[in-house]
MINU-151051 format. One line per 8 residues: number of its first residue (from 1); for each residue x, y, z of N, C-alpha, C, O. Coordinates in Angstrom, 1 decimal, padded with zeros to 4 digits, always signed. Example, Ala and Ser with C-alpha at 12.3 -4.5 7.8 and 13.67 -1.06 7.14 Angstrom:
BEGIN
1> +013.2/-005.7/+007.8/+012.3/-004.5/+007.8/+013.2/-003.3/+007.8/+014.2/-003.3/+008.5 | +012.8/-002.2/+007.1/+013.7/-001.1/+007.1/+012.9/+000.0/+007.9/+013.4/+001.1/+008.0
//
This chain:
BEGIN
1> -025.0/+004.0/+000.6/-024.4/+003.2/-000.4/-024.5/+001.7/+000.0/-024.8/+001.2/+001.1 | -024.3/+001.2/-001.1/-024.9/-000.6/-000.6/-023.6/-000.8/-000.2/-022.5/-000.4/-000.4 | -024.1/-001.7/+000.6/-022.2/-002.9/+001.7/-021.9/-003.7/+000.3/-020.8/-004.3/+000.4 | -022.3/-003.8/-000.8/-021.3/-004.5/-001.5/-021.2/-004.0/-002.7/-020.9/-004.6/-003.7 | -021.5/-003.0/-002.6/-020.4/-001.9/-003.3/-019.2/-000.9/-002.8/-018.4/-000.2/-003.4 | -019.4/-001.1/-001.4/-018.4/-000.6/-000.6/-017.5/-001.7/-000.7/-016.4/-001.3/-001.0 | -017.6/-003.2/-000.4/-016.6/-004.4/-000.5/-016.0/-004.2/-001.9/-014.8/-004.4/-002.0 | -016.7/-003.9/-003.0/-016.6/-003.9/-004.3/-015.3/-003.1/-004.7/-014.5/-003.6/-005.5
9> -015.0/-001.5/-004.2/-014.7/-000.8/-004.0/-013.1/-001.0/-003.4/-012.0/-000.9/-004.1 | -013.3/-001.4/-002.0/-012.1/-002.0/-001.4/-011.2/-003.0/-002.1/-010.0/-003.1/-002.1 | -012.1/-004.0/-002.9/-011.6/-004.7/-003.4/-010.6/-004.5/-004.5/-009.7/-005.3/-004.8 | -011.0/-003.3/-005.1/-010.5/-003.2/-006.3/-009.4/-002.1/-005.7/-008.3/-002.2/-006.2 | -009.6/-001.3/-004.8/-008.3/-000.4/-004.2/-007.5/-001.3/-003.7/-006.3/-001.2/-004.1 | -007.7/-002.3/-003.0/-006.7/-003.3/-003.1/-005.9/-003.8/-003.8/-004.7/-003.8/-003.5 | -006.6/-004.7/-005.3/-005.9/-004.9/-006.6/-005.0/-003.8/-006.9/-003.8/-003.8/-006.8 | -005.7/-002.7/-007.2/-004.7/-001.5/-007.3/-003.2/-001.2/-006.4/-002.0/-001.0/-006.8
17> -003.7/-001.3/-005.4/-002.3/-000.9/-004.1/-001.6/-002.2/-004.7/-000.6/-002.1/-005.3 | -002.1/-003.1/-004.6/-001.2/-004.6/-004.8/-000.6/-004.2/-005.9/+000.6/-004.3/-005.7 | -000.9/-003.8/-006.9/+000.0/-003.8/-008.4/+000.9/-002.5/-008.2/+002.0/-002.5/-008.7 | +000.4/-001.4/-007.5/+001.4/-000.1/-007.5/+002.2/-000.6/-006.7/+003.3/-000.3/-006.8 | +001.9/-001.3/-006.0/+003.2/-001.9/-004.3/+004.2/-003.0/-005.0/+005.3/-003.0/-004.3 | +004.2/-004.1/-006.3/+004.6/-005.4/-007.2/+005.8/-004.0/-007.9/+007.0/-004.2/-007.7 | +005.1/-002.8/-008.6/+005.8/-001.7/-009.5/+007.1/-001.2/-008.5/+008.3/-001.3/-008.9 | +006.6/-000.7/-007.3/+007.1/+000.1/-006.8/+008.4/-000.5/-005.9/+009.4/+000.1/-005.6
25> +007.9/-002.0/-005.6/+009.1/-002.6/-005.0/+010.5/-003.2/-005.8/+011.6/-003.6/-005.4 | +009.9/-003.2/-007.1/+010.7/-003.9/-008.1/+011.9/-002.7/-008.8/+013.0/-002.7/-009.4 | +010.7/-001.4/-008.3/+011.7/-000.4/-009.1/+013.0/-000.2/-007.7/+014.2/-000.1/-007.9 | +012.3/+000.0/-006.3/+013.2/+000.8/-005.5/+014.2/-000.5/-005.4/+015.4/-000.2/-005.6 | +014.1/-002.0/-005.2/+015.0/-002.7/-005.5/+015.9/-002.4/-006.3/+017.1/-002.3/-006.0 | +015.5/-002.2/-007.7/+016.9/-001.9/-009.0/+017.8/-000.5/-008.0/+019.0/-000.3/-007.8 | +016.6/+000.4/-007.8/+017.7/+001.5/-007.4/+018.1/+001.5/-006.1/+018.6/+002.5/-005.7 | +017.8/+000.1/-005.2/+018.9/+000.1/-004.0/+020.2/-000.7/-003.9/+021.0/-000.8/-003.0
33> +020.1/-001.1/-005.0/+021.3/-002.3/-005.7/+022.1/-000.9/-006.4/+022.9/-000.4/-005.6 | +021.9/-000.5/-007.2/+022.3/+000.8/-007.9/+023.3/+001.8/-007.0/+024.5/+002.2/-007.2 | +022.4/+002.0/-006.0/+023.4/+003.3/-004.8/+023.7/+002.8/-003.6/+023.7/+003.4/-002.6 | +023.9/+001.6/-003.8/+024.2/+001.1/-002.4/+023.5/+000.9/-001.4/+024.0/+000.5/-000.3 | +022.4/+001.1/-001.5/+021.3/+001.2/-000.2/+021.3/-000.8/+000.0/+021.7/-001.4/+001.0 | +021.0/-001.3/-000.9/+021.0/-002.7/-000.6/+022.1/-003.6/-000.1/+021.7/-004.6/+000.3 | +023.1/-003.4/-000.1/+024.5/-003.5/+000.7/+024.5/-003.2/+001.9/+024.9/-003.9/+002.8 | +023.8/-001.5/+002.0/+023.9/-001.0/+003.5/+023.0/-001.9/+004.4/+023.3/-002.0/+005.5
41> +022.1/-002.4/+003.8/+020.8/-003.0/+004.8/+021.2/-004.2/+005.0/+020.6/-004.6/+006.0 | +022.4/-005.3/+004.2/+022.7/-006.0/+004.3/+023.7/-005.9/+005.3/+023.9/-006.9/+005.9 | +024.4/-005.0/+005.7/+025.8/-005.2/+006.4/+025.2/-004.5/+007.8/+025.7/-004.8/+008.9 | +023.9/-003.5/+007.5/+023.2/-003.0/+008.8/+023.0/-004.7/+009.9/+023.3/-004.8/+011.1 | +022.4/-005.9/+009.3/+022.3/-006.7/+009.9/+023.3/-007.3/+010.8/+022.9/-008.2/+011.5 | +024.9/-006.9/+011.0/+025.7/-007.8/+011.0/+026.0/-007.4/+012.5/+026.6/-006.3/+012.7 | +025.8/-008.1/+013.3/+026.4/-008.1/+014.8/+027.3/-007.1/+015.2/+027.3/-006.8/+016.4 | +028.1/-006.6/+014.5/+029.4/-005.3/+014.3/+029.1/-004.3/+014.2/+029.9/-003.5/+014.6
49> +027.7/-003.9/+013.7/+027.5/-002.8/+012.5/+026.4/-002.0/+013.7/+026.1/-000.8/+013.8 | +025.9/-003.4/+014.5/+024.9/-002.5/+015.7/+024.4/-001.1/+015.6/+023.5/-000.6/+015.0 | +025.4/-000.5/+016.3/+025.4/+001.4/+016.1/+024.5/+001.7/+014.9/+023.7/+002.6/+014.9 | +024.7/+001.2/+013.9/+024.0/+001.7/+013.1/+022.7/+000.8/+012.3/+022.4/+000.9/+011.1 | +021.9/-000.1/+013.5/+021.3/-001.3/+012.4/+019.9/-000.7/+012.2/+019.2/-001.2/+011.3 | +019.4/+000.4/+013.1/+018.1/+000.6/+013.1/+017.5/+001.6/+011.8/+017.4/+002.9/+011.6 | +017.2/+000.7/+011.1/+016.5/+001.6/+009.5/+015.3/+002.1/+009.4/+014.2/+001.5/+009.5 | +015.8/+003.7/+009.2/+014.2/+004.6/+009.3/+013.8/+004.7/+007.7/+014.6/+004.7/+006.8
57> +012.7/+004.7/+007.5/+012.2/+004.4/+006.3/+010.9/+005.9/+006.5/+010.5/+006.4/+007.6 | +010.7/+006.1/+005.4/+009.7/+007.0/+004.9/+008.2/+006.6/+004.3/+008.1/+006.5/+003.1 | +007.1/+006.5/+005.0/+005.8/+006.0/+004.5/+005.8/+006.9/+003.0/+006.4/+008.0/+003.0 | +005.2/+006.7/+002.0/+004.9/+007.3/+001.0/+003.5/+007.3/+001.3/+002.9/+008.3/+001.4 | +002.9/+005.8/+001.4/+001.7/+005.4/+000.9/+001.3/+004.4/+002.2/+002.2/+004.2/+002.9 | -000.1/+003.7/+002.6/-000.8/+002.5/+003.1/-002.0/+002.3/+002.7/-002.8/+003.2/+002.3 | -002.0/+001.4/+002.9/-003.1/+000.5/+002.1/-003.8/-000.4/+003.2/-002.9/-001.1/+003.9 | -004.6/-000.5/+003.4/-005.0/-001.8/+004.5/-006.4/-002.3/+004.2/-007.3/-001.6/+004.8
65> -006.8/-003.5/+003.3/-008.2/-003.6/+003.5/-009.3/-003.1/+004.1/-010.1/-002.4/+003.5 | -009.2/-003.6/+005.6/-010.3/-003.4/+007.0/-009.2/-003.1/+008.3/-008.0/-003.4/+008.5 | -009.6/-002.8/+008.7/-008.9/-001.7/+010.2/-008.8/-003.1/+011.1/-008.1/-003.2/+012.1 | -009.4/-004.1/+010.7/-009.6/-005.1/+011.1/-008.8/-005.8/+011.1/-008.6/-006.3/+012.2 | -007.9/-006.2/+010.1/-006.5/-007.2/+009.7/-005.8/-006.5/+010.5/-005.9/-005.4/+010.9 | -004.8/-007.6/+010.9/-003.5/-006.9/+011.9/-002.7/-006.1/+010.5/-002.6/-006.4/+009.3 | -002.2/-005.1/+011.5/-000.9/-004.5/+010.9/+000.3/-004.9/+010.5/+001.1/-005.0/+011.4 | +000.8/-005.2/+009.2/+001.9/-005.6/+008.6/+002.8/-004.5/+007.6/+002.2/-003.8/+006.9
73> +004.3/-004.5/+007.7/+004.8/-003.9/+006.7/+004.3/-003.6/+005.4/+004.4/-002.6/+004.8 | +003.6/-005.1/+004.9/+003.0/-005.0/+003.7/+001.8/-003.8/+002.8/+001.5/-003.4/+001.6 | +001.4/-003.5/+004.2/+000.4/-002.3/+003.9/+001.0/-000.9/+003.6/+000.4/+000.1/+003.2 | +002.6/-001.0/+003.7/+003.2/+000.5/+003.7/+003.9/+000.2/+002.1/+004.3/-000.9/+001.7 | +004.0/+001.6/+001.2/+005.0/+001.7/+000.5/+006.1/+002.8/+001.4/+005.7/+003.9/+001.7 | +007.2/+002.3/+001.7/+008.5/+002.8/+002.1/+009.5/+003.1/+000.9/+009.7/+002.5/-000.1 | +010.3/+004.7/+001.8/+011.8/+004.6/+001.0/+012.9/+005.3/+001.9/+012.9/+006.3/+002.6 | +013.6/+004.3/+001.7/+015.0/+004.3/+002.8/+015.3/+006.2/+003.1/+015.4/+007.2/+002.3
81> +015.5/+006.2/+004.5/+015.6/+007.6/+004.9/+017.2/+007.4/+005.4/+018.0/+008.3/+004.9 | +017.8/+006.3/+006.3/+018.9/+006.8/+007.2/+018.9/+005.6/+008.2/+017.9/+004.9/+008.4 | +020.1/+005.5/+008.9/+019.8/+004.7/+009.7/+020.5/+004.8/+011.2/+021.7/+004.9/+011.3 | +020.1/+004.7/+011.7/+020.0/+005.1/+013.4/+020.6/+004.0/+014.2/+020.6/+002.8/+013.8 | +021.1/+004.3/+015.4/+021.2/+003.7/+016.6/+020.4/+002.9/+017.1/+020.3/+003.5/+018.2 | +019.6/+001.7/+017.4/+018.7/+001.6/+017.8/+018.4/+001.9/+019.8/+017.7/+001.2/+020.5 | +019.0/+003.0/+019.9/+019.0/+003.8/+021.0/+018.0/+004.5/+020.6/+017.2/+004.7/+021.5 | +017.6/+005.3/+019.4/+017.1/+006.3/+019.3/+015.3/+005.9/+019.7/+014.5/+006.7/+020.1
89> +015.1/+004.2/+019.2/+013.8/+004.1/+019.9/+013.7/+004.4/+021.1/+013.1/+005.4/+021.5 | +014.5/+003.6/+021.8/+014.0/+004.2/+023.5/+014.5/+005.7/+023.9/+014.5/+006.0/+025.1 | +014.7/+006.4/+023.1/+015.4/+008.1/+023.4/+014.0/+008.9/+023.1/+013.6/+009.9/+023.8 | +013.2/+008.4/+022.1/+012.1/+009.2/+021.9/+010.7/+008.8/+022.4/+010.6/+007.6/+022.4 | +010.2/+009.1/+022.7/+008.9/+008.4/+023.6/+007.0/+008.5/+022.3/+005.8/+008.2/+022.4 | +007.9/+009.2/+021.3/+006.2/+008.8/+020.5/+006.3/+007.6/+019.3/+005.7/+007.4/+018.3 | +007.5/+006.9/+019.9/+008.0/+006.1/+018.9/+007.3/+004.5/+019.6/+007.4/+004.3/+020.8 | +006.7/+003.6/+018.9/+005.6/+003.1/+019.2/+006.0/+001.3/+018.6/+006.2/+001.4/+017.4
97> +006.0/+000.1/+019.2/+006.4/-001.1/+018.5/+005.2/-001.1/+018.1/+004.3/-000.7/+018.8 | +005.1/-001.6/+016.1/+004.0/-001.7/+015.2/+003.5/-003.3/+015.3/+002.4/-003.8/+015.5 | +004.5/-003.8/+015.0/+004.9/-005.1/+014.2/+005.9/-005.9/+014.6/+007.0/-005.4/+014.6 | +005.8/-007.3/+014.9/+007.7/-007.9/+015.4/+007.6/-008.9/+013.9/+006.5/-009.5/+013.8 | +008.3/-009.1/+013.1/+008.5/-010.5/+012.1/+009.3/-011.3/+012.5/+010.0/-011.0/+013.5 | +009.4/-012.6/+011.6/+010.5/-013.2/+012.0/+012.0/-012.9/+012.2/+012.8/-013.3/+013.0 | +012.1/-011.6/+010.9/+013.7/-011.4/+011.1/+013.5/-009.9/+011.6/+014.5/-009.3/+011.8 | +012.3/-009.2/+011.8/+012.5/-007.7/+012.0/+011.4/-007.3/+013.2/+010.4/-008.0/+013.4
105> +011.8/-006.0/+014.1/+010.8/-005.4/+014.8/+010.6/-004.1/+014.2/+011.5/-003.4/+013.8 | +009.1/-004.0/+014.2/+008.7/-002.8/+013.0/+008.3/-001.9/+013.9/+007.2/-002.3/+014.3 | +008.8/-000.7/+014.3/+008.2/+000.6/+015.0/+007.7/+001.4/+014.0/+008.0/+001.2/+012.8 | +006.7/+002.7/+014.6/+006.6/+003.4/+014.0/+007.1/+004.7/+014.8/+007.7/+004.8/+015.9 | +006.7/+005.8/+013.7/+007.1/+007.4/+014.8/+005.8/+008.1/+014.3/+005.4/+007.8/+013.1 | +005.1/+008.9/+014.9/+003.9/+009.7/+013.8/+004.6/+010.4/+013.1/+005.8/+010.6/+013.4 | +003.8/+010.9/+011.7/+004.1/+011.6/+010.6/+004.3/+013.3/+011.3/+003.8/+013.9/+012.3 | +005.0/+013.7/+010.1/+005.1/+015.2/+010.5/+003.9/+015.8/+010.3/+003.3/+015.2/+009.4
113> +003.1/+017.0/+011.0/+002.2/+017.9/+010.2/+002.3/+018.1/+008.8/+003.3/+018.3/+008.2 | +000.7/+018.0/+008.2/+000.8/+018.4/+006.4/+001.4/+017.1/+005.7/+001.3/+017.1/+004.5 | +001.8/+016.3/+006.1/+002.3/+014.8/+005.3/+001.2/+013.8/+004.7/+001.0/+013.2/+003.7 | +000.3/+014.1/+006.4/-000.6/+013.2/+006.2/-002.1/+013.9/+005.0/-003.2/+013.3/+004.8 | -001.8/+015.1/+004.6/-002.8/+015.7/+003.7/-002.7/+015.3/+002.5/-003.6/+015.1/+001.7 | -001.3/+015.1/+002.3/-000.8/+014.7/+001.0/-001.5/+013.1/+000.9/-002.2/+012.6/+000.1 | -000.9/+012.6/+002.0/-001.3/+010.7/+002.1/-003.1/+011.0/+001.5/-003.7/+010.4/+000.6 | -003.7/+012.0/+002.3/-005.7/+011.7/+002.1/-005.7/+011.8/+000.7/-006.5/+011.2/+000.0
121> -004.4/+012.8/-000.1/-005.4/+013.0/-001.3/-005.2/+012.3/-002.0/-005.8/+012.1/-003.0 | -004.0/+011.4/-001.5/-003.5/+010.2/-003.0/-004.9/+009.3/-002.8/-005.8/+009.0/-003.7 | -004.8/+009.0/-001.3/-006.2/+007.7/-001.2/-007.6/+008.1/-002.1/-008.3/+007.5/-002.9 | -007.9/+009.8/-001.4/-009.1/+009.8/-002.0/-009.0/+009.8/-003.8/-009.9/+009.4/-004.5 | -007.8/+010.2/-004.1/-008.0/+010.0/-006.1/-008.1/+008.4/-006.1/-008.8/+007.9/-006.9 | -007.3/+007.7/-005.3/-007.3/+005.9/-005.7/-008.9/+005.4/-005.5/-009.5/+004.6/-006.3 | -009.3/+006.0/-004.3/-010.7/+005.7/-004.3/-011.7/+006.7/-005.8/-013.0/+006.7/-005.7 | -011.6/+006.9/-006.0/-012.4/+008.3/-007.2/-011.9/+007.3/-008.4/-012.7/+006.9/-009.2
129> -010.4/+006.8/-008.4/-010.7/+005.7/-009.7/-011.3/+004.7/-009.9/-011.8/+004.3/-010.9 | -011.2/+003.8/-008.5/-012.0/+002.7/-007.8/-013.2/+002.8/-008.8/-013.3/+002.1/-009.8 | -014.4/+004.1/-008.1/-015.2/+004.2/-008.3/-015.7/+004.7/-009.7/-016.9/+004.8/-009.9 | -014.4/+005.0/-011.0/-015.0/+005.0/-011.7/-014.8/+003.5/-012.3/-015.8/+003.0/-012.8 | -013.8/+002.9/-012.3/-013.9/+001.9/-012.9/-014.8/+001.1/-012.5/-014.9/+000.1/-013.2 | -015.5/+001.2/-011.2/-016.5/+000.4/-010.6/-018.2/+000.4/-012.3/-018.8/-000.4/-012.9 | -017.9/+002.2/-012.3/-019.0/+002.4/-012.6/-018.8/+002.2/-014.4/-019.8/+002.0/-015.1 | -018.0/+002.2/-014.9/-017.8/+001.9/-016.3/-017.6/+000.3/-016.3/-018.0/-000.1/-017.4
137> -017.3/-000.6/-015.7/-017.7/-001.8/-015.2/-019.2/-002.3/-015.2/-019.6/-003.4/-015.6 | -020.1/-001.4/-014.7/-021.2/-002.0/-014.7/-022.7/-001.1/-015.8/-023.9/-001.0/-016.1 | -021.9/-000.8/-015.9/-022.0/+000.3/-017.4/-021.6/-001.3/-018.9/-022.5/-001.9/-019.5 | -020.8/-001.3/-019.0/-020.3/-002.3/-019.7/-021.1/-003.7/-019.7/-021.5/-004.2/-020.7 | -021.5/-004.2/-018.0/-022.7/-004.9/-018.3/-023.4/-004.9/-018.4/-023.9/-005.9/-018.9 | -024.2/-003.8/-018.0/-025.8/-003.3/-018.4/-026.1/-003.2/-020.2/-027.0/-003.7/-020.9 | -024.6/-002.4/-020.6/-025.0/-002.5/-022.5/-024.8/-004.1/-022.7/-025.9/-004.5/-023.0 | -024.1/-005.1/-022.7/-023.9/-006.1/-022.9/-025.8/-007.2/-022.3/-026.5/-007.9/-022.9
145> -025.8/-006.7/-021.1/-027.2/-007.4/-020.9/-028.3/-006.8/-022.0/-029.1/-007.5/-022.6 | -028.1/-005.4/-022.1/-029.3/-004.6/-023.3/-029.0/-005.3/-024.7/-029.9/-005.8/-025.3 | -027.7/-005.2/-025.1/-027.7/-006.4/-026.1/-028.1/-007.8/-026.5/-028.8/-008.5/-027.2 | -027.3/-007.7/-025.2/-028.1/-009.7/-025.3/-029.4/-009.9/-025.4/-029.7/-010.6/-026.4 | -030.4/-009.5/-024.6/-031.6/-009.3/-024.1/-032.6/-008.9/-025.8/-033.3/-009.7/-026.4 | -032.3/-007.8/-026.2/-032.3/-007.5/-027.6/-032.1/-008.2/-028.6/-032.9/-008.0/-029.5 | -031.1/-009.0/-028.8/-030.7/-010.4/-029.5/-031.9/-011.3/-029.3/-032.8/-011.3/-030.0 | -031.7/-012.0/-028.4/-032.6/-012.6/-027.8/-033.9/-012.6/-028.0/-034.6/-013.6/-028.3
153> -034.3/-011.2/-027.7/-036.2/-011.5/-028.7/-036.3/-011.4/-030.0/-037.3/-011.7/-030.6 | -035.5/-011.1/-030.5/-035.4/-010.9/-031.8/-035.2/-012.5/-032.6/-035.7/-012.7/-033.7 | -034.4/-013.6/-031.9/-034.6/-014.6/-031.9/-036.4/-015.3/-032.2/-037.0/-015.7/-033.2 | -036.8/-015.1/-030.5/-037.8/-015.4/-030.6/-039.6/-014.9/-031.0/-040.7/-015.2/-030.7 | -038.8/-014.0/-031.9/-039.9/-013.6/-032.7/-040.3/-014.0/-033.9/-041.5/-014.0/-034.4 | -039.1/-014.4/-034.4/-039.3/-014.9/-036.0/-040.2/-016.3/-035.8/-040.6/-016.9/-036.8
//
């Protein structure tokens, strides 16, 4: 396959992730204000609350351009699981620093078995839409160029 239909491709699973990730954050905000989750994460920060500040979160989804870009939260859709000790990182040993931000250090843990089967099939349908809208895309310009093109002599024939 050509490299810039593969960039072509990424690009648009990109746009995609970016607009499900704009949806998805907008909705779990309304419903962490809703059940208290956004409260909890607020008072988890608070010098007091320690014992309990370390928030495990649930990958649903990632998204990452090129393997190439560093690793950011931004690549993950998350949803609030529970929240821990932050003893529990150094208690487990496949638990791994991802990410440090300004206000957060982002570990991970690996996924359970069979999670990650579910994660391939979402990507591979996001990629399967990619590619059709790639191809109804240039479908769309090929009739528009056969039009034009058509127009066009018909111009210069009269």
């Amino acid at each position: 396959m050509a490299p810039w239909l593969l960039t072509a491709g990424r690009i648009v699973t990109t746009i995609l992730y970016t607009l499900v990730r704009l949806v998805f954050i907008a909705v779990q905000r309304v419903c962490w204000q809703l059940n208290g989750t956004a409260r909890r994460v607020r008072d988890a920060r608070l010098p007091r609350n320690y014992e309990r500040s370390a928030q495990v979160l649930d990958v649903v989804l990632r998204h990452k351009f090129s393997d190439s870009f560093q690793t950011s939260i931004d690549h993950f859709l998350c949803t609030h699981n529970r929240f821990e000790n932050p003893q529990y990182i150094i208690d487990n040993d496949n638990i791994s620093l991802m990410t440090i931000t300004d206000h957060d250090a982002v570990f991970c843990e690996p996924e359970k078995k069979g999670r990650r089967e579910t994660l391939k099939l979402i990507i591979e349908i996001l990629k399967l839409l990619c590619r059709v809208m790639i191809s109804v895309l240039f479908i769309t310009i090929n009739v528009c160029y056969t039009e034009y093109s058509v127009a066009d002599k018909s111009f210069y024939s009269r």
